[in-house]
Structure formats: structure tokens, C-alpha cells
C-alpha positions in Angstrom: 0.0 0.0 0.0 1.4 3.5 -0.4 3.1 5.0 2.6 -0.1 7.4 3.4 -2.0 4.2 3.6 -0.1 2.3 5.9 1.6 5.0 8.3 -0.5 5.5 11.5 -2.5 8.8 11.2 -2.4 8.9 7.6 -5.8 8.7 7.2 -8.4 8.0 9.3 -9.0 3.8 10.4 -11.3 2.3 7.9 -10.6 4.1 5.1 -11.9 2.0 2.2 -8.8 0.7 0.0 -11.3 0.2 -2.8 -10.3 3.4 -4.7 -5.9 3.0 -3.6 -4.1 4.3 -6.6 -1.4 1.2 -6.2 0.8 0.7 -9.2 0.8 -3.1 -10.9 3.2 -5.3 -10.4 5.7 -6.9 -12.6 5.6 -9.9 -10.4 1.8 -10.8 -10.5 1.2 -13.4 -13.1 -2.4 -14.5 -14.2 -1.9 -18.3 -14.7 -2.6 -19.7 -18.4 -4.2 -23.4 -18.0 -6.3 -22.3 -14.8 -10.1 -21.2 -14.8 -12.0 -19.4 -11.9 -15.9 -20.6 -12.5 -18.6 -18.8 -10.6 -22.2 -20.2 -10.1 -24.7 -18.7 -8.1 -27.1 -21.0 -5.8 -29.5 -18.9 -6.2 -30.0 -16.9 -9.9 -32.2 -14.2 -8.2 -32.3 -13.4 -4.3 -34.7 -11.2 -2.1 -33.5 -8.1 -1.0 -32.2 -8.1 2.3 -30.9 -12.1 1.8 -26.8 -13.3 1.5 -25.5 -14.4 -1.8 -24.5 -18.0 -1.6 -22.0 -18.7 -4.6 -20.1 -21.7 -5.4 -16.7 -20.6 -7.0 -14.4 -23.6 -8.8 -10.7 -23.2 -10.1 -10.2 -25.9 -12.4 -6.7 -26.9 -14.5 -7.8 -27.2 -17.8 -4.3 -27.7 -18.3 -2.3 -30.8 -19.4 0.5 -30.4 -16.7 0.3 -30.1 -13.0 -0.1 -26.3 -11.8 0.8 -25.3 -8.3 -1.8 -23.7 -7.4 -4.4 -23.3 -3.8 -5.6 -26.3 -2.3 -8.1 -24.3 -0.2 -10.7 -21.6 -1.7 -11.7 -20.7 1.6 -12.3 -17.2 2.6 -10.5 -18.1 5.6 -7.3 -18.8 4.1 -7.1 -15.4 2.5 -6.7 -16.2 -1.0 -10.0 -15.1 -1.9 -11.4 -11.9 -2.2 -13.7 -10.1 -4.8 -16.3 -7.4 -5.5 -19.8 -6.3 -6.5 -20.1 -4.0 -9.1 -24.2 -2.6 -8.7 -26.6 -1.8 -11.1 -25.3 1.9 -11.3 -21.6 0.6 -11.5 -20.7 1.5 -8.2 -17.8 -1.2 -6.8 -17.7 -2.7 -3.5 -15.3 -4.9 -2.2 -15.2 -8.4 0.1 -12.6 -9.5 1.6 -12.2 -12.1 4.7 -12.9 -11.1 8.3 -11.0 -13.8 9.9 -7.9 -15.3 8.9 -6.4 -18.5 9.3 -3.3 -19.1 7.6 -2.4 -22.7 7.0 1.4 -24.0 5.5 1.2 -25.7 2.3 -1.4 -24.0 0.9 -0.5 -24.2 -2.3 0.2 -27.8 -3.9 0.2 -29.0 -7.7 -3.0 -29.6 -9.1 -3.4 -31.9 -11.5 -4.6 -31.9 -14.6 -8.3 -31.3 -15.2 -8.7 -31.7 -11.4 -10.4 -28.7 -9.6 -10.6 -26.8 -6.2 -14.6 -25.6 -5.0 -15.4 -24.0 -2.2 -18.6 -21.3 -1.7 -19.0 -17.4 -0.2 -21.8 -16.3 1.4 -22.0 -12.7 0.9 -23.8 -10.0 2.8 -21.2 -6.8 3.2 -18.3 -5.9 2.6 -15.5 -2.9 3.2 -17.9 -0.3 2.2 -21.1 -1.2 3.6 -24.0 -4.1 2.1 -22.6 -5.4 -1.1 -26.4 -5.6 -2.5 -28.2 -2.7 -1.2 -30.7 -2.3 -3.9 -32.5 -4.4 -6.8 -31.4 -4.9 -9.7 -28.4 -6.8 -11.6 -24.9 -7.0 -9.5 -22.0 -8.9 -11.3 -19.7 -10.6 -8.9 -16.3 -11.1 -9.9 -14.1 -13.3 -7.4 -10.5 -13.2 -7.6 -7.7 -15.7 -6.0 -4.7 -14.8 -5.4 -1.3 -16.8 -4.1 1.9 -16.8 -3.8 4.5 -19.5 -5.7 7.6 -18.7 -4.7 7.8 -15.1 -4.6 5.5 -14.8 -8.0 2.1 -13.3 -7.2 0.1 -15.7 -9.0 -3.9 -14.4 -10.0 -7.0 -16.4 -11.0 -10.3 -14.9 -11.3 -13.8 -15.6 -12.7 -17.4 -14.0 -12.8 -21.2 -14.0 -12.7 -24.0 -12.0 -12.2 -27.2 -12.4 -9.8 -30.5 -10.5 -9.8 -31.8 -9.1 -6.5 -35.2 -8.6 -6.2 -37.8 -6.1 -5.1 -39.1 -6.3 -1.4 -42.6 -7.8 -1.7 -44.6 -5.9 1.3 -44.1 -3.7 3.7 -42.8 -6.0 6.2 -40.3 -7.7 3.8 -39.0 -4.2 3.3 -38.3 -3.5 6.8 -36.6 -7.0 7.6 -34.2 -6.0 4.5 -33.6 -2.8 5.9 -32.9 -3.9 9.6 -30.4 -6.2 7.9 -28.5 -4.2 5.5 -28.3 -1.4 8.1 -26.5 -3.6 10.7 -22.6 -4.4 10.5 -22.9 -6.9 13.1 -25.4 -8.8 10.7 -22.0 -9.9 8.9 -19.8 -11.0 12.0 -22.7 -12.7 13.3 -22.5 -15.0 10.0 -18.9 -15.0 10.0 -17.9 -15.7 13.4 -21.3 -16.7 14.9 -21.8 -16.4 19.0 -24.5 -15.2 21.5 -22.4 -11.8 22.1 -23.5 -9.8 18.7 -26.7 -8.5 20.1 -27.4 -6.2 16.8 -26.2 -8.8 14.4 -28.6 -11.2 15.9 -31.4 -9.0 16.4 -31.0 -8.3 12.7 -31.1 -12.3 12.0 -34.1 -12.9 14.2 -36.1 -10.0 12.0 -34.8 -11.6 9.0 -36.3 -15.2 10.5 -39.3 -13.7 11.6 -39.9 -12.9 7.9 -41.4 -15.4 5.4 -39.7 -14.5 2.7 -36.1 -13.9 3.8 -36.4 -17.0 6.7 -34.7 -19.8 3.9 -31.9 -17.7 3.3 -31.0 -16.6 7.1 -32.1 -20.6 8.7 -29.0 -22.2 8.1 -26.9 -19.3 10.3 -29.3 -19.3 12.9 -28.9 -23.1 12.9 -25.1 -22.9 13.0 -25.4 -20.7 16.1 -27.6 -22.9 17.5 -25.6 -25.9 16.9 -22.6 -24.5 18.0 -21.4 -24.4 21.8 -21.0 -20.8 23.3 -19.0 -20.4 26.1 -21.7 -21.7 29.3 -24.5 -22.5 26.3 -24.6 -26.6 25.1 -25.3 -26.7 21.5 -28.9 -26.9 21.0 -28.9 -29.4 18.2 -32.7 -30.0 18.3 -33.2 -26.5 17.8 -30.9 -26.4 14.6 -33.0 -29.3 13.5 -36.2 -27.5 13.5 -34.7 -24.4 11.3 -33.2 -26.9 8.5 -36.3 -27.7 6.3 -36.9 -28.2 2.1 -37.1 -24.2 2.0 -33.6 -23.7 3.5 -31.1 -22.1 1.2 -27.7 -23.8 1.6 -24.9 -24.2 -0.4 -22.6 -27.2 -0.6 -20.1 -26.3 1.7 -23.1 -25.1 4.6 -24.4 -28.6 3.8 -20.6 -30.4 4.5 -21.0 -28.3 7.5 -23.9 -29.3 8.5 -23.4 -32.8 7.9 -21.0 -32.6 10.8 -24.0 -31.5 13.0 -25.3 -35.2 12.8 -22.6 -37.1 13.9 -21.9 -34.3 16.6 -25.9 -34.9 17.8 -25.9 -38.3 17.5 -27.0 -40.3 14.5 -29.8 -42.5 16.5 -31.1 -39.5 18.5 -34.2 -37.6 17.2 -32.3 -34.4 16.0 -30.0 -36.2 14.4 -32.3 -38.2 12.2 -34.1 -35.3 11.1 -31.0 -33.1 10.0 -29.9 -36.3 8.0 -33.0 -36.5 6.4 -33.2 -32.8 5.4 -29.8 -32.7 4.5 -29.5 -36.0 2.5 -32.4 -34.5 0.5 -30.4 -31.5 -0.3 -27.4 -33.4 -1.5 -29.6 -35.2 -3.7 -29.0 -32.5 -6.2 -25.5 -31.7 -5.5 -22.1 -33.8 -6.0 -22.1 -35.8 -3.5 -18.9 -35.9 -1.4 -16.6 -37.0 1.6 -18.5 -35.1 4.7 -21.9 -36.1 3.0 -21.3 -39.9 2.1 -22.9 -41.3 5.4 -25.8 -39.2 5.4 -28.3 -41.3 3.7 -27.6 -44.2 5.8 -28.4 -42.4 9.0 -31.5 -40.8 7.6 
């Protein structure tokens, strides 16, 4: 970043870095052979609900390419934006970091990486603030010994109008609230606003599929003096839930952690066996339609 940027008192903290005037590089390299592919669960979306894409790096190569073995926000390799319907650009970038060794690793030939985002906000603000078109463009980005090495891809979703009254004031509650994002991200019973903001959202018809599965993970998740409440995630997973394939791997977890034979576990198996039914099926999901 340039030195007004990066010095304490520069410029004030949080200053977006979506408009930084910094120079390219000679030593970042957009790899020939590999393909970013962005899909969209959903093609159109409520206002007021996350974007749930699935984003998958393939060699299309004939040769090994080093190349991540992790698309996870988490890692932080992966970042993006959202460009609106008036063109204005908004950025997303991870939250939490957890640097692993070895991220990188050949990937062979034709083989891919997948992983999917979730998006809600970003840097400046709610990445989908209004209806209308939003192209999301994803980008990659590792290091290969000492090479910045780039790999990016695109789609575009549609966000739809609010349908009544109260619709419109869920949205709003939502899009207003920063903690709405840490409360997906990090989860916990100590982001009051964020899961005030979720609870309207739930309370709503029409964006309750799209905020179930993070009220579940709370739910299912053991906070500080608070068991996980495993039955209580099962009665928020249902055929309406939005998930994408990584929320389901997550979830599949929740069975064995609830206990196959017991009454919660049975049912999350069921409703998540039925989701997979559409999906590639893979390791995290493979036991779940014997326990249903």
C-alpha cells in the first residue's frame, strides 16, 4: 500500500482501499491453464438475503499447476467485488484469517478446487443494497515462490424487489447492521445487533430460507456456558432452507456431533440428505443417507 495508507494517522481507520491508486506489479502473473468458475445457488435473491456462490478453479491444463488447495475465505486467498446496477464497486474481503502451510500444492490436470462465499457486506457497507443486476467477480490470489500468482472468474445475480411492507423492513434492519456480517462469520451469542437483525430476518417469510442455516449454526454450536442446542438447529433446517454445498458439508457434521440414533440427528440427516440429492455428493456427505 502507499506510505499514506499504511503509516498511523495517515488517514483516518477504515478508510476503504477500494479506490488506492497502487501501481501493478511486474511480479503478478495470471496463470494460463487455470479457470476461476462462478455459479450462483441462487440466480435471483430477495433483498435483504446473502449471496450464496459456489466458485471452482479448475486446471484445464495438461501439466500439474501449483496452485491453492483451499478456496476458503478463511485462508485469504480469496477476495472479490460487486459491481451494482449503477456501477458502483464494493469490495469483500475475509474477516478472519487462518493461515495454514502448504497452501499451495500442484493440481493436477483437469482436477479442480470448490469451495462457496456467502455474501452479505463488505468494506464499504451491504454489497447488495438495492434491486437490480450486480456482477460478482471473485478473484484468487497466491503466492509461488515469490510470484504473485492471479485467477479470477465472474457472474452475475439478480436481487429482487421487497414484496410488502414488512419484507422491506426486515431487509432494511439487515442491510443497516454491521454486526449482521460477524454474526455469519464468526457466529456467538455476544453480537446483540447482528442477531437482532437475523431474528427479523427469520421472523420474515420470505427472507427466513436464506437466514435458517446461520441461525442453525449458532444454535448448533457451543457458546461459552450455552450446550449446542442441536434439536433446535434441527427445526430451522427444512426443504425451503437455502444452503450451499459447503453449509451442507458443515452441517453434515452436526449429525454425527448430535448423534445419529437420537431424534435431531435423524431429522438433520434427512433434510440434509435430501439437499445433497442435487448436489455432487462428497466425503463429509457420504454417510448421510444411511443415517437418515
Amino acid at each position: 500500500m502507499p506510505d499514506i495508507y499504511v503509516r498511523p494517522g495517515g488517514l483516518p481507520f477504515g478508510t476503504s482501499y477500494g479506490s488506492t491508486p497502487i501501481s501493478p506489479t511486474d511480479m503478478e502473473l495470471e496463470i494460463d491453464g487455470l479457470s476461476m468458475f462462478v455459479t450462483p445457488v441462487a440466480s435471483a435473491v430477495p433483498i435483504g438475503a446473502p449471496v450464496r456462490v459456489n466458485i471452482t478453479m479448475q486446471n484445464q491444463s495438461s501439466t500439474p499447476i501449483a496452485a491453492p488447495n483451499t478456496l476458503s475465505m478463511k485462508s485469504g486467498i480469496v477476495r472479490g467485488k460487486v459491481i451494482d446496477p449503477c456501477g458502483t464497486i464494493r469490495s469483500f474481503a475475509p474477516i478472519v484469517i487462518c493461515v495454514e502451510d502448504d497452501q499451495v500444492e500442484p493440481l493436477e490436470a483437469q482436477d479442480t478446487v470448490e469451495h462457496s462465499l456467502t455474501l452479505l457486506r463488505g468494506g464499504q457497507g451491504a454489497l447488495f443494497p438495492m434491486p437490480g443486476a450486480y456482477r460478482i467477480i471473485v478473484e484468487a490470489r497466491w503466492d509461488n515462490g515469490g510470484l504473485e500468482c492471479t485467477c479470477t472468474g465472474e457472474n452475475t445475480v439478480m436481487v429482487t424487489s421487497a414484496v410488502d411492507q414488512a419484507h422491506a423492513e426486515a431487509a432494511l434492519k439487515v442491510l443497516s447492521t454491521p454486526d449482521t456480517l460477524l454474526s455469519l462469520a464468526i457466529g456467538g451469542d455476544h453480537l446483540y445487533e447482528g442477531m437482532a437483525a437475523i431474528d427479523a430476518a427469520i421472523a420474515n417469510p420470505v427472507l427466513r430460507p436464506h437466514f435458517a442455516y446461520i441461525e442453525a449454526k449458532r444454535m448448533a454450536t457451543r457458546f461459552r456456558d450455552r450446550k449446542a442446542d442441536f434439536g433446535a438447529a434441527a427445526k430451522l433446517i427444512d426443504s425451503s432452507t437455502v444452503m450451499s454445498p459447503a453449509e451442507l458439508k458443515r452441517a453434515a457434521a452436526w449429525v454425527k456431533d448430535a448423534g445419529p440414533s437420537t431424534a435431531p440427528g435423524k431429522q438433520l440427516a434427512k433434510e440434509l440428505t435430501n439437499k445433497a440429492k442435487g448436489m455432487k455428493i462428497k466425503d463429509g456427505l457420504k454417510d448421510l443417507a444411511e443415517q437418515a
